[in-house]
MARDO-707839 format. One record per atom (N, C-alpha, C): atom name; x, y, z. Coordinates in steps of 0.02 Angstrom, whole numbers, padded with zeros to 5 digits, always signed. Example, Ala and Ser with C-alpha at 12.3 -4.5 7.8 and 13.67 -1.06 7.14 Angstrom:
+----+--------+--------+--------+
: at :      x :      y :      z :
+----+--------+--------+--------+
:  N : +00660 : -00284 : +00390 :
: CA : +00615 : -00225 : +00390 :
:  C : +00660 : -00165 : +00390 :
:  N : +00642 : -00112 : +00354 :
: CA : +00684 : -00053 : +00357 :
:  C : +00645 : +00002 : +00394 :
+----+--------+--------+--------+
% end
This chain:
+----+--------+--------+--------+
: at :      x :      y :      z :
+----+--------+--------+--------+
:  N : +00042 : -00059 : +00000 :
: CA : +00000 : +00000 : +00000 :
:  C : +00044 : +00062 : +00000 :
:  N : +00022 : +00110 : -00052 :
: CA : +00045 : +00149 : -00055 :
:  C : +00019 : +00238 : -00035 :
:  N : +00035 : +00292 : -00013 :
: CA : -00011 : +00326 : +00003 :
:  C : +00041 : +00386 : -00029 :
:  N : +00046 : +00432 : -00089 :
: CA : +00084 : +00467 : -00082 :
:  C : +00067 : +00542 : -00122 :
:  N : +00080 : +00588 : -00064 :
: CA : +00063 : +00651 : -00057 :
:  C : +00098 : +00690 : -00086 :
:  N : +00081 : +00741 : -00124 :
: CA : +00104 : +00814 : -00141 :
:  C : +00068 : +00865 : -00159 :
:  N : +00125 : +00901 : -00178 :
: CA : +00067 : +00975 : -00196 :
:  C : +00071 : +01036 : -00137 :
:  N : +00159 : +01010 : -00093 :
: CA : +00144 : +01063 : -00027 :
:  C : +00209 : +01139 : -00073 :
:  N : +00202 : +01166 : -00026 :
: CA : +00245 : +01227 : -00047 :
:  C : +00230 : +01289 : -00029 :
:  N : +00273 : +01325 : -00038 :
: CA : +00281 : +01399 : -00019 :
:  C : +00214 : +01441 : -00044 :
:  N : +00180 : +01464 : +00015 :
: CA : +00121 : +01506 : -00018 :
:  C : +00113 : +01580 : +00040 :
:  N : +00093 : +01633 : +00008 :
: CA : +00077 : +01672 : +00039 :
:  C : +00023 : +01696 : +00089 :
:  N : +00023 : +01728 : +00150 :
: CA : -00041 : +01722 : +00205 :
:  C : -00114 : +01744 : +00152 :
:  N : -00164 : +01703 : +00139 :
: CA : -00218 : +01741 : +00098 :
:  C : -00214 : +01694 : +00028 :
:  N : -00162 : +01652 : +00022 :
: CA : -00158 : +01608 : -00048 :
:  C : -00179 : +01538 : -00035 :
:  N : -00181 : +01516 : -00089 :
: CA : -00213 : +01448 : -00095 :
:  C : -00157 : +01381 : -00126 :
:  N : -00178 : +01317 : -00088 :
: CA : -00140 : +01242 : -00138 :
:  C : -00183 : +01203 : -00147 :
:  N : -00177 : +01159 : -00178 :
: CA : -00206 : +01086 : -00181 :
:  C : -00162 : +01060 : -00167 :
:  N : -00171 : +01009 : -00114 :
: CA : -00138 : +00960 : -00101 :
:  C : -00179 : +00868 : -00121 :
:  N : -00118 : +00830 : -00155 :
: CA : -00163 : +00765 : -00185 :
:  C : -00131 : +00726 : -00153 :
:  N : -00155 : +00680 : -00159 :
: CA : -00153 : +00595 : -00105 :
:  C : -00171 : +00533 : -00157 :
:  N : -00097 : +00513 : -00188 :
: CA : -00128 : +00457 : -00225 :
:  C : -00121 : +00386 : -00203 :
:  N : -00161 : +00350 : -00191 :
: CA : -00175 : +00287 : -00152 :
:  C : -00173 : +00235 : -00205 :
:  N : -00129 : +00169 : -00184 :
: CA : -00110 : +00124 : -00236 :
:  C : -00118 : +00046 : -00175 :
:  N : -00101 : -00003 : -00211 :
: CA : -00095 : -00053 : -00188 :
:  C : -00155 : -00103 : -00141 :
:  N : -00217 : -00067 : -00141 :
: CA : -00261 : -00102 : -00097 :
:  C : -00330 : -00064 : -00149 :
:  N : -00389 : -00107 : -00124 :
: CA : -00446 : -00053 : -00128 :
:  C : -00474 : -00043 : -00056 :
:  N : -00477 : +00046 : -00085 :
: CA : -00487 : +00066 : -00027 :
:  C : -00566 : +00089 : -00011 :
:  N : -00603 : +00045 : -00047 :
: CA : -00677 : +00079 : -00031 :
:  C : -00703 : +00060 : +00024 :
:  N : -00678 : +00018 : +00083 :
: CA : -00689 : +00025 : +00158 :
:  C : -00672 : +00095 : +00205 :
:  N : -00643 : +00115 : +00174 :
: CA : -00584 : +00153 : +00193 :
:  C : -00608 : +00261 : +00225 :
:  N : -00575 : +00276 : +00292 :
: CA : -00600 : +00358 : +00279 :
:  C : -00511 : +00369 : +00259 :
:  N : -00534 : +00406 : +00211 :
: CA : -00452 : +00446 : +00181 :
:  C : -00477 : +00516 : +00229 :
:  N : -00403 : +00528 : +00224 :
: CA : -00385 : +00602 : +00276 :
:  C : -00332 : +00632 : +00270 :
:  N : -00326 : +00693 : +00289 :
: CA : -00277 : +00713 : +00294 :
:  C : -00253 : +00756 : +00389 :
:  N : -00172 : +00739 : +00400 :
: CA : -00167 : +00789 : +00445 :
:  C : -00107 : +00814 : +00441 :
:  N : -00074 : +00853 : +00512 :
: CA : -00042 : +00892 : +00491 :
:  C : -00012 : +00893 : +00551 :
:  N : +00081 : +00894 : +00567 :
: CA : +00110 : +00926 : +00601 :
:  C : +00158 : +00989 : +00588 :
:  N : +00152 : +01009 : +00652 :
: CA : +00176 : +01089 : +00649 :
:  C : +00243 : +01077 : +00699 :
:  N : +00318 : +01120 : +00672 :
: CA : +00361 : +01123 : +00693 :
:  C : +00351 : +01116 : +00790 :
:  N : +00376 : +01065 : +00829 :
: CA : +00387 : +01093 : +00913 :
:  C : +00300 : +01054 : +00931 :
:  N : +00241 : +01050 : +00866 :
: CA : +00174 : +01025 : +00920 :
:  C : +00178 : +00935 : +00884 :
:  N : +00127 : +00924 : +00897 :
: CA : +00092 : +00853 : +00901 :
:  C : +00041 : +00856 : +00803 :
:  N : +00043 : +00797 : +00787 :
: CA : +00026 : +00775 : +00732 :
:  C : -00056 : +00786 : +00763 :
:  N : -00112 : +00843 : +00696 :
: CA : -00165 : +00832 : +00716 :
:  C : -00222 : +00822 : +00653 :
:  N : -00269 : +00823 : +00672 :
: CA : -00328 : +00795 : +00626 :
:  C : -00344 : +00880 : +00598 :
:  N : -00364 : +00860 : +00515 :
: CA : -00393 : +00925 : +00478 :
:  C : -00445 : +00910 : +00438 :
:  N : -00437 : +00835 : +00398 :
: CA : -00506 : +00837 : +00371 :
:  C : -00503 : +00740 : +00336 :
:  N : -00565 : +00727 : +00335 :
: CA : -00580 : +00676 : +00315 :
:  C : -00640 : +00657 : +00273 :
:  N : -00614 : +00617 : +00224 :
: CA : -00700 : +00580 : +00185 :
:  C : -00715 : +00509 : +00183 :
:  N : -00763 : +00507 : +00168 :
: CA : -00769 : +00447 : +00169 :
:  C : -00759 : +00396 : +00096 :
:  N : -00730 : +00351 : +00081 :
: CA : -00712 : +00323 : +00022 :
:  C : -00783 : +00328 : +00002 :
:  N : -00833 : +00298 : +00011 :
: CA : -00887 : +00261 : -00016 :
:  C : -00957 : +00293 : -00036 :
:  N : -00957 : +00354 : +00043 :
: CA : -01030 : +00386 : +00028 :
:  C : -00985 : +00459 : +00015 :
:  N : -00940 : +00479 : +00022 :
: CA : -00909 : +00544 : +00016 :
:  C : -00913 : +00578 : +00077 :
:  N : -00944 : +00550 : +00138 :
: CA : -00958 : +00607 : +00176 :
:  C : -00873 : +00620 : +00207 :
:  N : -00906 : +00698 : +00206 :
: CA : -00845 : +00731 : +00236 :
:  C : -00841 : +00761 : +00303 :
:  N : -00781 : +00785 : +00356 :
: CA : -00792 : +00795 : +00413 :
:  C : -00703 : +00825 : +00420 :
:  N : -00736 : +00886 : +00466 :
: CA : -00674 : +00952 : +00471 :
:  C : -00663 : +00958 : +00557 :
:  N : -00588 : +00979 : +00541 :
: CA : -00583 : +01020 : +00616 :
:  C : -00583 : +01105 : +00595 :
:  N : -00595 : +01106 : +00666 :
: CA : -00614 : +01175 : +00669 :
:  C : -00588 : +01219 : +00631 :
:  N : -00502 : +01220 : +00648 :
: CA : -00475 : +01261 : +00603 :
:  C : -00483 : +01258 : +00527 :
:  N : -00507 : +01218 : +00503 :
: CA : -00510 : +01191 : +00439 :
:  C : -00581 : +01190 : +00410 :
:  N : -00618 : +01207 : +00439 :
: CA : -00688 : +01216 : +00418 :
:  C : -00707 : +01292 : +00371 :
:  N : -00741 : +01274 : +00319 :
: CA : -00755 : +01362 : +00304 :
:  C : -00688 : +01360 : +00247 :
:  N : -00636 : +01355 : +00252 :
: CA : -00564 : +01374 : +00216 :
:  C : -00536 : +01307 : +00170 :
:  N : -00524 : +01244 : +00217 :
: CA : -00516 : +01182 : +00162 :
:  C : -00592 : +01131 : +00126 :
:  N : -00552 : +01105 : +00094 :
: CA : -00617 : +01049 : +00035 :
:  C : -00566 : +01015 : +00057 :
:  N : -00604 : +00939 : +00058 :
: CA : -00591 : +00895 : +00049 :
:  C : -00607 : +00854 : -00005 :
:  N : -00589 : +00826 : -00068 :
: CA : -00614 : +00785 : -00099 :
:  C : -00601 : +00726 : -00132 :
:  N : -00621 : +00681 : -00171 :
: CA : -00597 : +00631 : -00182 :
:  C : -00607 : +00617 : -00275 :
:  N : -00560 : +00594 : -00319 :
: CA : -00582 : +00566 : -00381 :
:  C : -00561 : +00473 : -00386 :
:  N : -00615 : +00459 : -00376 :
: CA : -00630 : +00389 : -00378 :
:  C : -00597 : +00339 : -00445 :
:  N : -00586 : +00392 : -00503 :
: CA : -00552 : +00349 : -00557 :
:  C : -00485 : +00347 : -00557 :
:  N : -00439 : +00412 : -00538 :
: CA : -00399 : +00421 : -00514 :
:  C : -00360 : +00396 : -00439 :
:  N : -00416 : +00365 : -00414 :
: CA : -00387 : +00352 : -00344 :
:  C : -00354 : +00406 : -00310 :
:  N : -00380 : +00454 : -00307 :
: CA : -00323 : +00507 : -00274 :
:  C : -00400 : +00543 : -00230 :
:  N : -00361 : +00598 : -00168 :
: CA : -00380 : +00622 : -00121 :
:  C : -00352 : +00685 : -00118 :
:  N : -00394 : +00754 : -00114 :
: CA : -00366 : +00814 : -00140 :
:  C : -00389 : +00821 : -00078 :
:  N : -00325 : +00887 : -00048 :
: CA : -00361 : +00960 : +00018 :
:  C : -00369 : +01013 : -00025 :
:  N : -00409 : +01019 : -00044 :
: CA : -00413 : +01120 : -00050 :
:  C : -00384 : +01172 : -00009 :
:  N : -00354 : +01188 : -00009 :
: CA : -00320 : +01249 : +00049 :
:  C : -00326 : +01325 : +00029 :
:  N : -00385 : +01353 : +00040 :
: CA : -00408 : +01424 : +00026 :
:  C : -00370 : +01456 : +00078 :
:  N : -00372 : +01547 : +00068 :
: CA : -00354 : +01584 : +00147 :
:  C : -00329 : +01545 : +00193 :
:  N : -00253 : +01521 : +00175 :
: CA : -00201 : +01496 : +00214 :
:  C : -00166 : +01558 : +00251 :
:  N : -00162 : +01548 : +00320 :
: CA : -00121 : +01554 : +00364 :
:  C : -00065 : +01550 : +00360 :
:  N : -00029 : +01583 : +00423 :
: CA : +00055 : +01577 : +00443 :
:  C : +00048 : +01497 : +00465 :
:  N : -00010 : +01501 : +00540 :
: CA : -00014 : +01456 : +00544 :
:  C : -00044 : +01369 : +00545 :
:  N : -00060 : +01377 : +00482 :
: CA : -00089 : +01337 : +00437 :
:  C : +00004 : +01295 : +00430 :
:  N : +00038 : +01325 : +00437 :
: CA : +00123 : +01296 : +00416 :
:  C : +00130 : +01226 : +00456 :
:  N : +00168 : +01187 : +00405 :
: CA : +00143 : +01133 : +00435 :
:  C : +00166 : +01057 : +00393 :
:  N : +00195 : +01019 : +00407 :
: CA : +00206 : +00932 : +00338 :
:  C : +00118 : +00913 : +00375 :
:  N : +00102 : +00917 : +00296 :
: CA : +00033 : +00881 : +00277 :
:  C : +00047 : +00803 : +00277 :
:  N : +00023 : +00757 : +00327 :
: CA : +00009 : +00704 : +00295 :
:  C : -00059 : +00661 : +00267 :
:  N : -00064 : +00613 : +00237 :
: CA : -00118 : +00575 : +00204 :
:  C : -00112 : +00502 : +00226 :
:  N : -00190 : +00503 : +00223 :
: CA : -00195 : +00449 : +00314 :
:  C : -00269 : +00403 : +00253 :
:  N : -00251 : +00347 : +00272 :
: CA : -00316 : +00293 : +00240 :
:  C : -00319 : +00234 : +00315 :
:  N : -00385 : +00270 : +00346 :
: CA : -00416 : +00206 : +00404 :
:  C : -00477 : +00157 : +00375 :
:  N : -00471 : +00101 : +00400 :
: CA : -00530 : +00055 : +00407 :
:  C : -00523 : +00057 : +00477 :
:  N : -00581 : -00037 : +00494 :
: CA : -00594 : -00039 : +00561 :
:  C : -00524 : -00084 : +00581 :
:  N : -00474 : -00103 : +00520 :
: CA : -00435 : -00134 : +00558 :
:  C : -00354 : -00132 : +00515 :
:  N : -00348 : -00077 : +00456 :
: CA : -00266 : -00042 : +00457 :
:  C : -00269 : +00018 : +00453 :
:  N : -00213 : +00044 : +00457 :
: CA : -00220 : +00106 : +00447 :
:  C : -00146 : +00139 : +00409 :
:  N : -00143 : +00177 : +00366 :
: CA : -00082 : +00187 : +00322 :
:  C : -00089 : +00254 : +00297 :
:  N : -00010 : +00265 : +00323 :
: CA : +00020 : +00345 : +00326 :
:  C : +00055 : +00360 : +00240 :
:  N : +00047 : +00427 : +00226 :
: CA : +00103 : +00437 : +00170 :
:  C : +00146 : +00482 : +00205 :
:  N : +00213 : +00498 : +00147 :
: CA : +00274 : +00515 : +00182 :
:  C : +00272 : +00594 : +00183 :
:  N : +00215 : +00627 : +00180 :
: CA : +00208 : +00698 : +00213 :
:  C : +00240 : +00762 : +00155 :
:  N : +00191 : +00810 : +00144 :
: CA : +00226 : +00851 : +00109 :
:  C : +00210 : +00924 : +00156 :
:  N : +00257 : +00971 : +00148 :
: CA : +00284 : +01024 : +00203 :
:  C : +00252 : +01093 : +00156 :
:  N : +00196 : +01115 : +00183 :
: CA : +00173 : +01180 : +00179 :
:  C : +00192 : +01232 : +00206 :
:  N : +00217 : +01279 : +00176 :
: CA : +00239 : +01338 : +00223 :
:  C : +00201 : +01397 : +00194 :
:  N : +00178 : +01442 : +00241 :
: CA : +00137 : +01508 : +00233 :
:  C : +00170 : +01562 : +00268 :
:  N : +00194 : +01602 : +00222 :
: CA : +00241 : +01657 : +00249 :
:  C : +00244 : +01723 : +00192 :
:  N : +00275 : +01778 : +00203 :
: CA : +00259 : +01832 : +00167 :
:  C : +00335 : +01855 : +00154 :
+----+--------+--------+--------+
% end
């Protein structure tokens, strides 16, 4: 299984990325794809998730209102939308695929929001 992320990079406070998540090696229509995020010095946290199958989607706070989450099913891939990014929005994005019984990380791509 493969889970692998990009699309991070240098953006300005008020700019926008897409970030994609392309998922290989399993099917994942059990599956909630996600994304999260650690920040330099804190703890790895939750920003947004869907669901493989019915689409439903589900945000943290900070992330509500500003990211999409979405998914293209032919592609196998898993997009964040990242509208009105923050300083601290800064942060290695990772891409996360749970069931009720694995769970599999990709190797993180590093957003930075600065002026």
């Amino acid at each position: 299984v493969q889970l692998q992320a990009s699309g991070g990079g240098l953006v300005q406070p008020g700019g926008s990325l897409r970030l994609s998540c392309a998922a290989s090696g399993r099917t994942f229509s059990r599956f909630h794809m996600g994304w999260f995020r650690q920040a330099p010095g804190k703890e790895r946290e939750f920003v947004a998730t869907i669901n493989w199958n019915e689409g439903i989607t589900y945000y943290a706070d900070s992330a509500e209102g500003r990211f999409t989450i979405s998914k293209n099913d032919n592609k196998n891939t898993v997009y964040l939308q990242m509208n009105s990014l923050k300083p601290e929005d800064t942060a290695v994005y990772y891409c996360n695929a749970a069931s009720m019984y694995s769970t599999y990380w990709g190797q993180g791509t590093l957003v930075t929001v600065s002026s």
